[in-house]
Backbone as CSV, one residue per row, in Angstrom:
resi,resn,N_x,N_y,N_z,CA_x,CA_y,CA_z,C_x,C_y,C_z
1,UNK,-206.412,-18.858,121.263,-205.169,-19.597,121.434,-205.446,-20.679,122.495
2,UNK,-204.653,-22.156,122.213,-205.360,-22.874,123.158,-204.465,-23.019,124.225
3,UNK,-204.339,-23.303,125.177,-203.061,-23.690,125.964,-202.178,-23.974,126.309
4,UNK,-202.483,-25.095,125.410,-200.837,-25.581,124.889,-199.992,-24.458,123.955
5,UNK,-200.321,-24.153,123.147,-199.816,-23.189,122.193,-199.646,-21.797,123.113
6,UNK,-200.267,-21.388,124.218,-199.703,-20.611,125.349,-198.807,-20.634,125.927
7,UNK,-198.541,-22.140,126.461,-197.527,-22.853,127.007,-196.254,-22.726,126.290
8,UNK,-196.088,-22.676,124.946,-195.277,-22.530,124.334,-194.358,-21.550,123.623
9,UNK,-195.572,-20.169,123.874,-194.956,-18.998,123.650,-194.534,-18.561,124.277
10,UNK,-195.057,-19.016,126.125,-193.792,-18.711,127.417,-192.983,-19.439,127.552
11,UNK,-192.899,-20.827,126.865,-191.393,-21.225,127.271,-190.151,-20.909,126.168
12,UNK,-190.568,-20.077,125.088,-189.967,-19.615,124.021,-189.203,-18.279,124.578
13,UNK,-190.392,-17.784,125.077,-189.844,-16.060,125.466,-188.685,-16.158,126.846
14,UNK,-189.125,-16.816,127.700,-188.067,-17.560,128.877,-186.872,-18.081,127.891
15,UNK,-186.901,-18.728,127.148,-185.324,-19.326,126.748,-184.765,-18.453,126.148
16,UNK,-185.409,-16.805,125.508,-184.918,-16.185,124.830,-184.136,-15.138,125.667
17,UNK,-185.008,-14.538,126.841,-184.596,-13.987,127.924,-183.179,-14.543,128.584
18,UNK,-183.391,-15.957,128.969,-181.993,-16.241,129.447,-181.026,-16.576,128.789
19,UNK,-181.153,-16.410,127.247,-179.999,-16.805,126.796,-179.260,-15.225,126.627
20,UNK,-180.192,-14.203,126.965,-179.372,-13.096,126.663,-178.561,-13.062,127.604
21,UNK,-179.424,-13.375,129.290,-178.321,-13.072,130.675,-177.024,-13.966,130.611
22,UNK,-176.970,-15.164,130.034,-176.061,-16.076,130.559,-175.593,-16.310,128.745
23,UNK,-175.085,-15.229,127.516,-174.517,-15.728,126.676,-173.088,-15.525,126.754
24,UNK,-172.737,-14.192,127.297,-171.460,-13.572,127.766,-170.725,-12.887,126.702
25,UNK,-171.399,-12.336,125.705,-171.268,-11.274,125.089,-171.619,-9.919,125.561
26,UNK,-170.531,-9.200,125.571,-170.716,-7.857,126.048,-170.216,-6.811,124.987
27,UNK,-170.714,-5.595,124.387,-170.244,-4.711,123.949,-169.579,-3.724,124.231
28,UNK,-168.276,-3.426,123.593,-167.204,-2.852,123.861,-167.422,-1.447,124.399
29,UNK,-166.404,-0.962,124.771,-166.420,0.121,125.299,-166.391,1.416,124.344
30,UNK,-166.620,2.371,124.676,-166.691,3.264,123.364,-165.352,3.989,123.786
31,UNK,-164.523,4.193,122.722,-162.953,4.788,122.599,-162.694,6.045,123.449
32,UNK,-161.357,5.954,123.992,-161.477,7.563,124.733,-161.465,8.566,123.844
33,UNK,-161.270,9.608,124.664,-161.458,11.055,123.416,-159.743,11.164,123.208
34,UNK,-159.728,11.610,122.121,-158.058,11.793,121.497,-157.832,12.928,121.741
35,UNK,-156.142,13.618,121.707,-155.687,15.355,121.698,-155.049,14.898,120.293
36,UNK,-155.039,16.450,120.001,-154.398,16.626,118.799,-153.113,16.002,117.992
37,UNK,-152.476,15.708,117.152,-151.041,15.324,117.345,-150.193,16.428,117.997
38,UNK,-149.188,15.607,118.394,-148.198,16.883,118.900,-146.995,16.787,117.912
39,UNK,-146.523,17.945,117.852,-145.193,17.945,116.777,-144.167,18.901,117.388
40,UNK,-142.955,18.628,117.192,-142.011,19.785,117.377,-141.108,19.866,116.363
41,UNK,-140.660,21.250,116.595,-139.782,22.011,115.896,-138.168,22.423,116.163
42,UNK,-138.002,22.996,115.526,-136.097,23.415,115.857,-135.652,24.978,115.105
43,UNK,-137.171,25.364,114.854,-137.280,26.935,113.923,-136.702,28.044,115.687
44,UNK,-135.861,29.019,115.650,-135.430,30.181,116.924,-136.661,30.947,116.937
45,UNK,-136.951,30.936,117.866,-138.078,32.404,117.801,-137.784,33.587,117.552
46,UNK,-138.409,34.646,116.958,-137.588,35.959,116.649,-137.844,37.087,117.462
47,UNK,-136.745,37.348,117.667,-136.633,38.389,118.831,-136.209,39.610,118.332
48,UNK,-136.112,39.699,116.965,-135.552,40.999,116.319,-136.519,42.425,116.808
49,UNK,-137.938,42.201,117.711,-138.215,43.539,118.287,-137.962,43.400,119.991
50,UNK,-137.390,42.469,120.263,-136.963,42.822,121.508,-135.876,44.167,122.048
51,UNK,-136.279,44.619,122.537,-135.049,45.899,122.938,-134.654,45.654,123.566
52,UNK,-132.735,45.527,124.221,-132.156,45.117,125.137,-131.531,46.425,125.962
53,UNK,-131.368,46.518,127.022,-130.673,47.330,127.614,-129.326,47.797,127.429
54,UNK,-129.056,48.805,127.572,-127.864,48.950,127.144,-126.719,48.995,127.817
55,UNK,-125.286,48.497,127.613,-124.606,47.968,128.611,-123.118,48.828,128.431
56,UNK,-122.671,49.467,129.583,-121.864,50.644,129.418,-120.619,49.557,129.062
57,UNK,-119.080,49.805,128.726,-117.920,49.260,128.592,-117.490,50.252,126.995
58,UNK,-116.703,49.162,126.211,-116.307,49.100,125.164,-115.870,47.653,124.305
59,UNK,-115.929,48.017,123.267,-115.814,46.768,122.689,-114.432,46.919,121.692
60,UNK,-113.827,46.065,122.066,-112.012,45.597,121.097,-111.854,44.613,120.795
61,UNK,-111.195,45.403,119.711,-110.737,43.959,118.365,-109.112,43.740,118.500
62,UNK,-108.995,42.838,118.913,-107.170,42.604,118.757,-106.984,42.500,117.294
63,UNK,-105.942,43.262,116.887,-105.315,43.281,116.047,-103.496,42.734,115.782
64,UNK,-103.743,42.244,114.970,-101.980,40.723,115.203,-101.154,41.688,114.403
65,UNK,-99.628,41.689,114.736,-98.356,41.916,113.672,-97.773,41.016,112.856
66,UNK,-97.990,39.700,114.170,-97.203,39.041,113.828,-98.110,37.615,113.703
67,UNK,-98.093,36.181,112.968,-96.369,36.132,112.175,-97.114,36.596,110.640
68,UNK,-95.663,36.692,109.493,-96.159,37.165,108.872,-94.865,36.950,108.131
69,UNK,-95.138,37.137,106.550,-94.273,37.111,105.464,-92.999,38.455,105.420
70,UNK,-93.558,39.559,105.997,-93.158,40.985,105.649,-91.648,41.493,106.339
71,UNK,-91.374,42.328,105.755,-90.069,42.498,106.724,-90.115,44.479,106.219
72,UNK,-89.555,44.518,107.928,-89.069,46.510,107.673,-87.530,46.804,107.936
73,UNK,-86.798,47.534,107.664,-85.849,47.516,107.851,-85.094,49.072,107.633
74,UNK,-84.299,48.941,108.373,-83.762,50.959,107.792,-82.793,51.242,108.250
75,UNK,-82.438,52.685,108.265,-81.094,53.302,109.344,-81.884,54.393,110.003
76,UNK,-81.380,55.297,111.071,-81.545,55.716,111.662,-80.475,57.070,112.028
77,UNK,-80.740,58.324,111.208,-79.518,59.149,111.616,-80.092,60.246,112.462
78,UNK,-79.437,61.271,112.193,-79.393,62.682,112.970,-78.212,63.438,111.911
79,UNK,-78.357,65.123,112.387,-77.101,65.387,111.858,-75.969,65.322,111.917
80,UNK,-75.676,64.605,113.431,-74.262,64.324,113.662,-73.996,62.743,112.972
81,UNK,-74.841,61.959,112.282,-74.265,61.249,111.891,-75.651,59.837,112.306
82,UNK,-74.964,58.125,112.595,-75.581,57.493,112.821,-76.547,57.475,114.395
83,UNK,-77.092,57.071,114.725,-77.774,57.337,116.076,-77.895,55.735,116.564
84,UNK,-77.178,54.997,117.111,-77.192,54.378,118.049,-78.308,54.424,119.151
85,UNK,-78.851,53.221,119.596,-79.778,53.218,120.667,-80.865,54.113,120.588
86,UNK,-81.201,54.694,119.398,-82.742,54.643,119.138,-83.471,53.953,119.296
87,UNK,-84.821,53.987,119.866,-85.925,53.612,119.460,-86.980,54.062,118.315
88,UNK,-87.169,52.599,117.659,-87.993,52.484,116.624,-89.506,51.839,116.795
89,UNK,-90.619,52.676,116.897,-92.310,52.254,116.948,-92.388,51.764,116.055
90,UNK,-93.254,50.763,115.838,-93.755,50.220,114.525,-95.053,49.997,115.025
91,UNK,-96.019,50.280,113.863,-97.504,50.131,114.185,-98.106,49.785,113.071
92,UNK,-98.992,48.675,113.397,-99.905,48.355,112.320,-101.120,48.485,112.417
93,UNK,-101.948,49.230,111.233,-103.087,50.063,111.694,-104.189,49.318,111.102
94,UNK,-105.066,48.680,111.442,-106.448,47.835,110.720,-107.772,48.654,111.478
95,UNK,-108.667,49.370,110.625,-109.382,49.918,111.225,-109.025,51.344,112.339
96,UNK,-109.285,50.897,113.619,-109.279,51.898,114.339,-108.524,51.051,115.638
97,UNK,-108.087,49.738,115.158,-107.525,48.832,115.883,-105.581,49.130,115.471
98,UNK,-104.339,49.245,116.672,-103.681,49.434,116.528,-102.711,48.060,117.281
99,UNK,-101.798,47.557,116.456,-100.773,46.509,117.408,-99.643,47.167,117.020
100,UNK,-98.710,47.592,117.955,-97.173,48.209,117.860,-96.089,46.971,118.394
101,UNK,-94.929,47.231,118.307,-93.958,46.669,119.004,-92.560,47.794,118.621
102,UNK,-91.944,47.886,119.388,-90.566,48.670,119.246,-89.229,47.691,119.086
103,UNK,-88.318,48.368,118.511,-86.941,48.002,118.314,-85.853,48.732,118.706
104,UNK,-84.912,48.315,119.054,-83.815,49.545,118.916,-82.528,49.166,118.227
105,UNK,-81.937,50.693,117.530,-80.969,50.720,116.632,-79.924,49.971,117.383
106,UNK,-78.698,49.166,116.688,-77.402,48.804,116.992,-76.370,49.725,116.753
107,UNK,-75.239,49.668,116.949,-74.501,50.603,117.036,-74.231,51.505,116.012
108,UNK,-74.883,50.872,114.817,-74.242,51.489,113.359,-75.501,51.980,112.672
109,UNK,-76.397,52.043,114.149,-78.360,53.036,113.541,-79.172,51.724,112.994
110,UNK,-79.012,50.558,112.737,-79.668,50.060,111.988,-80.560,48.872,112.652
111,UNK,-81.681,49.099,112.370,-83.091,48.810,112.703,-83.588,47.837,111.669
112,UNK,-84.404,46.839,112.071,-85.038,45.688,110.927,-86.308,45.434,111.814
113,UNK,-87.368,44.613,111.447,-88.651,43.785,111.991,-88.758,42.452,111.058
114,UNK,-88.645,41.756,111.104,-89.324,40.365,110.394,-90.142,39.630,111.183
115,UNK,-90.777,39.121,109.691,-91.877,37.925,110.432,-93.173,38.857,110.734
116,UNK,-93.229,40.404,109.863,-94.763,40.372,109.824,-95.288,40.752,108.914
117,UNK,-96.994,40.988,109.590,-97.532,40.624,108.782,-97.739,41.836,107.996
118,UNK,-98.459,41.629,106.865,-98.675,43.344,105.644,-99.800,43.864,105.954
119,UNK,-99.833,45.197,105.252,-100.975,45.753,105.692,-100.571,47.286,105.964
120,UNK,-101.469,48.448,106.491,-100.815,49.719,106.761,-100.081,49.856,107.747
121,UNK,-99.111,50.894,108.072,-98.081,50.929,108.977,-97.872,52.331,109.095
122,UNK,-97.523,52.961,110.295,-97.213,53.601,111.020,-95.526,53.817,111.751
123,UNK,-94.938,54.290,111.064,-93.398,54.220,112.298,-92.499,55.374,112.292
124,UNK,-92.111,55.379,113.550,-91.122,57.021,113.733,-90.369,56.354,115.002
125,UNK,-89.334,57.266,114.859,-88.236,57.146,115.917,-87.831,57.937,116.910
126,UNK,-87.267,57.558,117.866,-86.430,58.994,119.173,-85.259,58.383,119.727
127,UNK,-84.524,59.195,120.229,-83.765,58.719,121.073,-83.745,60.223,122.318
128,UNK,-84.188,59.487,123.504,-84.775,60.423,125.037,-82.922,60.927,125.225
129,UNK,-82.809,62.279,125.687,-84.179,63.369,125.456,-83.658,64.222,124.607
130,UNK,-82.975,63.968,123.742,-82.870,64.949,122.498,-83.134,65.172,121.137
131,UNK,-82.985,63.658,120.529,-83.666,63.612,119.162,-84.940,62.726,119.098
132,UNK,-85.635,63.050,117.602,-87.053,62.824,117.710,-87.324,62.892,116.377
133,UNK,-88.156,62.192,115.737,-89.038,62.242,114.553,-90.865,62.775,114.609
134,UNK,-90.711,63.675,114.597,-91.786,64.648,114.951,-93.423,64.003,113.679
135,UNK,-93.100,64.106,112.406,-94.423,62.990,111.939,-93.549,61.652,111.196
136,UNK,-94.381,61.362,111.426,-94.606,59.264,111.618,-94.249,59.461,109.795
137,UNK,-93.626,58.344,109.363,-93.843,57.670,108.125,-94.800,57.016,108.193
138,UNK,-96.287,56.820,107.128,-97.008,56.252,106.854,-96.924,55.236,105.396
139,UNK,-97.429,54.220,105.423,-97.523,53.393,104.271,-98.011,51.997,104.203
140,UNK,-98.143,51.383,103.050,-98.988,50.143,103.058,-97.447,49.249,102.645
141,UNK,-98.043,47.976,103.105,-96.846,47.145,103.032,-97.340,45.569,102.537
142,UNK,-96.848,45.294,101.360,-97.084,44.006,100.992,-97.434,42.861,101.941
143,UNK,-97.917,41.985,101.663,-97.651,40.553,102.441,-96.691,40.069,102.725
144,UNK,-95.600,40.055,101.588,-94.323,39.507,101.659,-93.325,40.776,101.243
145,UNK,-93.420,41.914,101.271,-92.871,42.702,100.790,-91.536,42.793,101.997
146,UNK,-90.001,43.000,101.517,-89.219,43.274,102.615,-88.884,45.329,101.515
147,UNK,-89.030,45.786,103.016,-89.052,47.509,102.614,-88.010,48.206,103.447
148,UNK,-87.135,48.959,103.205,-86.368,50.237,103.293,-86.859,51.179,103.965
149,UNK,-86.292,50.920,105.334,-87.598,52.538,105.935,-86.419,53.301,106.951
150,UNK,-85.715,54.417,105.754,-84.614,55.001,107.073,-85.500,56.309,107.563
151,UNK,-85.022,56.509,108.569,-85.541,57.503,109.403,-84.509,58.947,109.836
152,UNK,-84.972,59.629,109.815,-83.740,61.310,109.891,-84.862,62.092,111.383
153,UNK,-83.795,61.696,112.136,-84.001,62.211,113.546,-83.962,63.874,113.418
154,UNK,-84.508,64.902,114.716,-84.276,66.612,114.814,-83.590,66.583,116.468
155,UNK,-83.241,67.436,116.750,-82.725,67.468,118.164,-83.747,68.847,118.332
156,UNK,-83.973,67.771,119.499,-84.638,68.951,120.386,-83.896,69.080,121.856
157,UNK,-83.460,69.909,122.336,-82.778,70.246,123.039,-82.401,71.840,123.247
158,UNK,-82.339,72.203,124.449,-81.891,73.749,124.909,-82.823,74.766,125.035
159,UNK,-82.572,75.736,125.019,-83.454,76.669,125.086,-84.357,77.192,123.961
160,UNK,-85.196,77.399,123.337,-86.122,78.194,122.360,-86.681,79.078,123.053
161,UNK,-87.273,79.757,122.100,-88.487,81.437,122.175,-89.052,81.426,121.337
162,UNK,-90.351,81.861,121.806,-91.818,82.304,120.687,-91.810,84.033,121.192
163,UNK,-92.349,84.853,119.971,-92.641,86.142,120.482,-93.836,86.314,119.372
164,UNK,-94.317,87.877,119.884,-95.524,88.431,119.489,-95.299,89.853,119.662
165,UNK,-96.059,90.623,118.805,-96.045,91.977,118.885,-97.253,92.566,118.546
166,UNK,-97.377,93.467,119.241,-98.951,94.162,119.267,-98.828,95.970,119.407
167,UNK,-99.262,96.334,118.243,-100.054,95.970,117.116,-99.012,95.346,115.806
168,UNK,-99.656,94.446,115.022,-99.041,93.409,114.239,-99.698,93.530,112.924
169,UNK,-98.727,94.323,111.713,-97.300,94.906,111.922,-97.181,96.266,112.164
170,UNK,-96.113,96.572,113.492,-95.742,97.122,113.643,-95.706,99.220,113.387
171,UNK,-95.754,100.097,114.004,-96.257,101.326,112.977,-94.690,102.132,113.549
172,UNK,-94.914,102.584,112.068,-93.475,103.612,112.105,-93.714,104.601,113.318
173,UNK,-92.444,105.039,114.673,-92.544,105.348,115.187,-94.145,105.300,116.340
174,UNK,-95.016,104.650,116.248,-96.069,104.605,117.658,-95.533,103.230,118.225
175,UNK,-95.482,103.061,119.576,-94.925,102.073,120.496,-95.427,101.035,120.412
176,UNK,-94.687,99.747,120.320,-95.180,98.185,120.109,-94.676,97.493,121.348
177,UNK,-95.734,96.446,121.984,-95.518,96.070,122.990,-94.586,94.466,122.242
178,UNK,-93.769,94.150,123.009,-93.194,92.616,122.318,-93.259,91.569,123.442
179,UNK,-93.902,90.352,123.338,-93.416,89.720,124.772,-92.698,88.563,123.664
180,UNK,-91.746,87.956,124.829,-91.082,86.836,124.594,-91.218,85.908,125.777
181,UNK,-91.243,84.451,125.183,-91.654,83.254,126.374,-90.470,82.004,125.752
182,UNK,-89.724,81.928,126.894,-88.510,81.233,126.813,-88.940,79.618,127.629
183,UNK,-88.432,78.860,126.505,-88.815,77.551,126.791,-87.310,76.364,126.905
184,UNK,-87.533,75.325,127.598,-86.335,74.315,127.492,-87.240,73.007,126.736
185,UNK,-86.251,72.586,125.905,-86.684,71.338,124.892,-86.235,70.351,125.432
186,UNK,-86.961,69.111,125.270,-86.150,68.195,125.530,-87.618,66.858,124.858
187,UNK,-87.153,65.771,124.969,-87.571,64.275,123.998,-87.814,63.503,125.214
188,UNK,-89.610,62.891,125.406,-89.458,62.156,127.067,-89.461,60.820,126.409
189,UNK,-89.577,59.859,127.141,-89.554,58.318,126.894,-90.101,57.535,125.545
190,UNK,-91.115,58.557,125.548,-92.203,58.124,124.995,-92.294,58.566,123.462
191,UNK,-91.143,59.712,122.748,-90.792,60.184,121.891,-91.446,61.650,121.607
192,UNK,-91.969,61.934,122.472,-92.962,63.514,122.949,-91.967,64.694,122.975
193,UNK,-92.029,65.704,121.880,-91.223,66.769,122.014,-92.132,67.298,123.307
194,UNK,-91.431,67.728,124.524,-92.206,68.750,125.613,-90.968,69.754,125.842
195,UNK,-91.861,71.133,125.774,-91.693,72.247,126.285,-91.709,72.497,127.555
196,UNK,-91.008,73.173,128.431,-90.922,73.886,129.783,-90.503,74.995,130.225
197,UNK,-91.211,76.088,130.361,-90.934,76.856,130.570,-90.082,77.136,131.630
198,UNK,-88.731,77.958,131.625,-87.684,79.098,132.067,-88.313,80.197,132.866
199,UNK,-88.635,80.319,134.074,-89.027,80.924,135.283,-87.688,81.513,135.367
200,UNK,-87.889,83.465,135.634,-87.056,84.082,136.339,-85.474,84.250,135.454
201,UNK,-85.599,83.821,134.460,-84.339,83.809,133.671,-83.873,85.179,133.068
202,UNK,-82.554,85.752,133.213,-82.451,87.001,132.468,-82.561,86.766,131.325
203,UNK,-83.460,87.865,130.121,-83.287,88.263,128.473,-83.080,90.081,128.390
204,UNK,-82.369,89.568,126.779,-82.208,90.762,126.864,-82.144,91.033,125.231
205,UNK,-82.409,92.402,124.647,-82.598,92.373,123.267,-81.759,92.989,122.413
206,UNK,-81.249,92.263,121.479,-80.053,92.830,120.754,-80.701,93.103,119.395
207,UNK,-80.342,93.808,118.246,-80.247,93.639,117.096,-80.422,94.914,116.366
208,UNK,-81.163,95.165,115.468,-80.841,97.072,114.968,-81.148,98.181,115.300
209,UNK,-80.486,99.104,115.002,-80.396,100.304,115.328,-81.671,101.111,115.716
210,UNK,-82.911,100.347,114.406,-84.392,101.127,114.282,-84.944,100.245,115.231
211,UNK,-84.773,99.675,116.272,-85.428,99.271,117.073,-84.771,99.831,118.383
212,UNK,-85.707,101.100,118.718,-85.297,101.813,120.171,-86.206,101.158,121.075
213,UNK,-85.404,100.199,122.442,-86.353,99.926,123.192,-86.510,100.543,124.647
214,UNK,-87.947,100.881,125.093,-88.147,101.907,125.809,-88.668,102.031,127.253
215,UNK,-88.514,100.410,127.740,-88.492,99.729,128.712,-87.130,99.343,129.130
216,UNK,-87.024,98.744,130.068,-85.608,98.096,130.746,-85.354,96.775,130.013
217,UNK,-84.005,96.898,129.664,-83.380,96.278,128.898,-81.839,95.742,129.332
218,UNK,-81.268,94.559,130.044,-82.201,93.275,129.860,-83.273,93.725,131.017
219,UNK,-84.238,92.049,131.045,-84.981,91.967,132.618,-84.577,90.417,132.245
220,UNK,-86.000,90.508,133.527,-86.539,89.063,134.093,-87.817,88.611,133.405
221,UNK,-87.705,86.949,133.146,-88.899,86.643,132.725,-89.677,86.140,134.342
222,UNK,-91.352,85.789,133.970,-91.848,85.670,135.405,-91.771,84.158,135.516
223,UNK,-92.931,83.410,136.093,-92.925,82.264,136.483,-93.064,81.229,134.968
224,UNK,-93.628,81.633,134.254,-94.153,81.286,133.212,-93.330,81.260,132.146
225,UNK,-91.938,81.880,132.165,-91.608,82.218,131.234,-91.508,83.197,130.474
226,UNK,-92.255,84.558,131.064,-92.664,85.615,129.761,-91.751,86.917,130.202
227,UNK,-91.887,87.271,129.130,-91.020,88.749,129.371,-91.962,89.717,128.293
228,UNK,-91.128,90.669,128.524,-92.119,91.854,127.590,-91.470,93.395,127.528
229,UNK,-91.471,93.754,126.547,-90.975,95.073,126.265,-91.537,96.055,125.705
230,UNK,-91.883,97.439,125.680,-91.863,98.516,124.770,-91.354,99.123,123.702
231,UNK,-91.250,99.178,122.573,-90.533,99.345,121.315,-90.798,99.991,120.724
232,UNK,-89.954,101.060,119.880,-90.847,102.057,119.047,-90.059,101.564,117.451
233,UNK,-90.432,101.873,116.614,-89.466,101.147,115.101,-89.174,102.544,114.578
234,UNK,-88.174,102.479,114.148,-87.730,104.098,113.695,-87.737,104.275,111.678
235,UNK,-87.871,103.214,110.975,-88.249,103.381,110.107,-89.249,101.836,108.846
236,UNK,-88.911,102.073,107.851,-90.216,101.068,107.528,-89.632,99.959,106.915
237,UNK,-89.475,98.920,107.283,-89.543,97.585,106.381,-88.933,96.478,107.689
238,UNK,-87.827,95.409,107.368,-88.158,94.563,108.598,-86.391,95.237,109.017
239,UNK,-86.652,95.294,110.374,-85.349,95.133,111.045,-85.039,93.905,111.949
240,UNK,-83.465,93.604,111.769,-82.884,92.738,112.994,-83.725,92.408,114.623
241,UNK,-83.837,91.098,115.131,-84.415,91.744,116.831,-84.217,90.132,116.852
242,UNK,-83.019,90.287,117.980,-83.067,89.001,118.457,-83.074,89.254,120.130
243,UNK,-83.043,88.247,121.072,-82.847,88.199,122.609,-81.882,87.034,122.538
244,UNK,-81.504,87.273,124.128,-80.111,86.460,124.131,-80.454,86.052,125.838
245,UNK,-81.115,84.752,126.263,-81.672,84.038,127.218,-80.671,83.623,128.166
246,UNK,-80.258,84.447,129.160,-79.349,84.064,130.354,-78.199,84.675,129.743
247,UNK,-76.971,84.816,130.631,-76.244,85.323,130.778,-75.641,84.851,129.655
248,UNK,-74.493,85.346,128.868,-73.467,84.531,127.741,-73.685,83.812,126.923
249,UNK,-75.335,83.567,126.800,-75.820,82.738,126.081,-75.666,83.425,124.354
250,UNK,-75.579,82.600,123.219,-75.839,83.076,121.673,-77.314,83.598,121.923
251,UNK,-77.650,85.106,121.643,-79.080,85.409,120.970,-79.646,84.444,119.603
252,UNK,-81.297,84.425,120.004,-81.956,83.531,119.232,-83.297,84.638,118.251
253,UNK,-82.598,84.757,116.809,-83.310,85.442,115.963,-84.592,85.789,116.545
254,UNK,-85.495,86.527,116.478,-87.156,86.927,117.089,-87.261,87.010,115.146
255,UNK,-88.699,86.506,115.323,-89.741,86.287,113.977,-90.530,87.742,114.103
256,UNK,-90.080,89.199,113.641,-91.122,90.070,113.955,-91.344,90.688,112.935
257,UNK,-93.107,91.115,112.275,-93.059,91.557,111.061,-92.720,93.115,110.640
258,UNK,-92.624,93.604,109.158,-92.392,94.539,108.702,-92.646,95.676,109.426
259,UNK,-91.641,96.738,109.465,-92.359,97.856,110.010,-93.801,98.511,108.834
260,UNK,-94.401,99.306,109.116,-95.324,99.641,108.182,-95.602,101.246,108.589
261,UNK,-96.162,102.059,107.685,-96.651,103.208,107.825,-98.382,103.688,107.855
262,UNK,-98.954,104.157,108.628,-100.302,104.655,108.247,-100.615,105.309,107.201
263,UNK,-101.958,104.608,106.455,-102.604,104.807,105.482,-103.530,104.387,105.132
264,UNK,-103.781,103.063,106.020,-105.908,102.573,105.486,-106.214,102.514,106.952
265,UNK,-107.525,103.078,107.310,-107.992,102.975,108.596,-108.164,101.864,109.186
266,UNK,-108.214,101.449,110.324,-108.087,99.849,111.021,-108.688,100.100,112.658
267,UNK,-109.315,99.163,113.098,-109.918,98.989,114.325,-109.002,99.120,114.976
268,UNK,-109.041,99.789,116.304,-107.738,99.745,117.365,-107.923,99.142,118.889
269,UNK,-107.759,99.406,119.649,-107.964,98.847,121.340,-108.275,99.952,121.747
270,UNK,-109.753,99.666,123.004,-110.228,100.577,123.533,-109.129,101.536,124.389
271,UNK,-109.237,102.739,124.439,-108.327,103.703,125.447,-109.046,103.818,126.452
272,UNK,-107.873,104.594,127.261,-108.351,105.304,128.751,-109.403,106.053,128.736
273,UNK,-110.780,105.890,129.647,-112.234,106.681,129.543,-113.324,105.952,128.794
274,UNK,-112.445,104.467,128.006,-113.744,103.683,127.386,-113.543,104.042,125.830
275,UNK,-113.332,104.984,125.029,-113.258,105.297,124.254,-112.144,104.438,123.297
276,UNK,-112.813,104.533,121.866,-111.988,103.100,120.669,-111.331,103.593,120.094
277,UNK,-109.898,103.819,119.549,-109.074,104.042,119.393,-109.138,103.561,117.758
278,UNK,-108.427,104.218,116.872,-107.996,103.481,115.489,-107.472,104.276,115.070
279,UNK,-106.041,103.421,113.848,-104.815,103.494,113.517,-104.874,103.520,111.997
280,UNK,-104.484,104.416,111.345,-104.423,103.959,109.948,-102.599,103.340,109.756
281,UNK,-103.017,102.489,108.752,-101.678,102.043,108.383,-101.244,101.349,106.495
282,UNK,-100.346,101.670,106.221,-99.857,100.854,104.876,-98.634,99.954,105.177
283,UNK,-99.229,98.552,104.626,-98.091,97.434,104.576,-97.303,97.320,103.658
284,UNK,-96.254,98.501,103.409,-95.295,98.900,102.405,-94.193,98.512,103.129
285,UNK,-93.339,97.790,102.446,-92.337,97.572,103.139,-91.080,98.037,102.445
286,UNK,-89.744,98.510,103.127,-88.679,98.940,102.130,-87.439,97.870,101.510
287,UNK,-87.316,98.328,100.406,-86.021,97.187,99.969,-84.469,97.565,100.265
């Protein structure tokens, strides 16, 4: 190679060199790194195995009467006639859910509700503290149905008696114990027949001949109410036995069964020394 032609391949390689430093092309940058797309949703998460604690109270459903297409309406007696100033419950029963409201009779017993709604019903009457409707009329009632609902009051009032006799029924000639428990009646606010027992009250026992009684006759009842007698029955089928509660008072029939005679063997009450006792008897009764 001669020199010149040397000369020329360095001033070639020099212009090639600097045209790279001073062209002002530069190559780009390489892209950042990407994340995934993001997306959202509006799906609930399910919690159907979550277990929650359990939380003491109760839970109620109001139940409505009113308003409503329906109408109730009625009278209201007793045996003396109309009953004035009764109260009338009305209840409407959905489920185990109850809405009531009360009314009371006008002078001539007569009771109405409008403006509700249908469905089952519940209603009874009182007037505090003597008369009372002891079970409820039940029934279903149209939407628009207007219904007839009279009501027949009981008086509760005065004195009553429950009795018992042991052994039950009764044996010709061997001794029967009788107690009697004397009660006062009366109707509270709320239409509740309640009983109360007659502490310390004289009774005393009237009625037939075959009933010899072999205790003291009259007595006293105790705190409770009770009294009690010895009795022997002098022959077989049912006799008379009433008591007559305080002084001058009317005697009140006693519920006591047939006399009877022994003839089928029967379990008895242990005796004196521990030893079991048994009774034969036949439930023959006479006409």
């Amino acid at each position: 190679m001669t020199e010149k032609v040397a000369r020329l391949v360095v001033v070639a390689l020099i212009t090639v060199v600097m045209g790279g430093c001073t062209g002002g092309a530069v190559d780009e940058l390489p892209a950042p790194p990407t994340t995934g797309p993001t997306t959202s949703t509006t799906e609930r998460p399910d919690l159907s195995g979550v277990v929650l604690a359990e939380v003491p109270g109760t839970t109620t459903t109001t139940v409505a009467l009113t308003p409503g297409e329906a109408r109730l309406q009625g009278v209201v007696t007793a045996r003396e006639g109309l009953v004035a100033g009764a109260t009338v419950l009305i209840e409407r029963l959905v489920g185990d859910g109850v809405a009531s409201a009360t009314v009371t009779t006008g002078p001539d017993g007569v009771w109405s509700a409008v403006g509700i709604l249908g469905g089952r019903y519940r209603v009874r009457a009182w007037r505090a503290p003597d008369l009372a409707l002891t079970t409820p009329l039940s029934f279903f009632l149209e939407n628009r149905e207007s219904r007839d609902t009279d009501l027949r009051l009981e008086s509760y009032t005065g004195v009553v008696v429950t009795s018992a006799v042991a052994p039950s029924p009764p044996i010709v000639d061997e001794p029967v114990r009788l107690v009697v428990r004397a009660y006062t009646r009366s109707v509270d606010e709320q239409g509740i027949v309640r009983n109360q027992a007659v502490p310390g009250v004289q009774m005393e026992l009237t009625g037939s001949s075959q009933w010899k009684v072999e205790t003291a006759n009259p007595t006293f009842a105790d705190d409770t109410g009770r009294a009690e007698w010895i009795l022997r029955c002098g022959n077989l089928g049912t006799h008379a036995l009433a008591v007559r509660v305080g002084g001058g008072a009317d005697a009140q029939a006693l519920r006591v069964p047939a006399c009877a005679t022994s003839d089928e063997e029967v379990p008895g009450s242990p005796s004196e020394g521990g030893a079991t006792t048994s009774t034969t008897r036949r439930t023959t009764t006479s006409t």
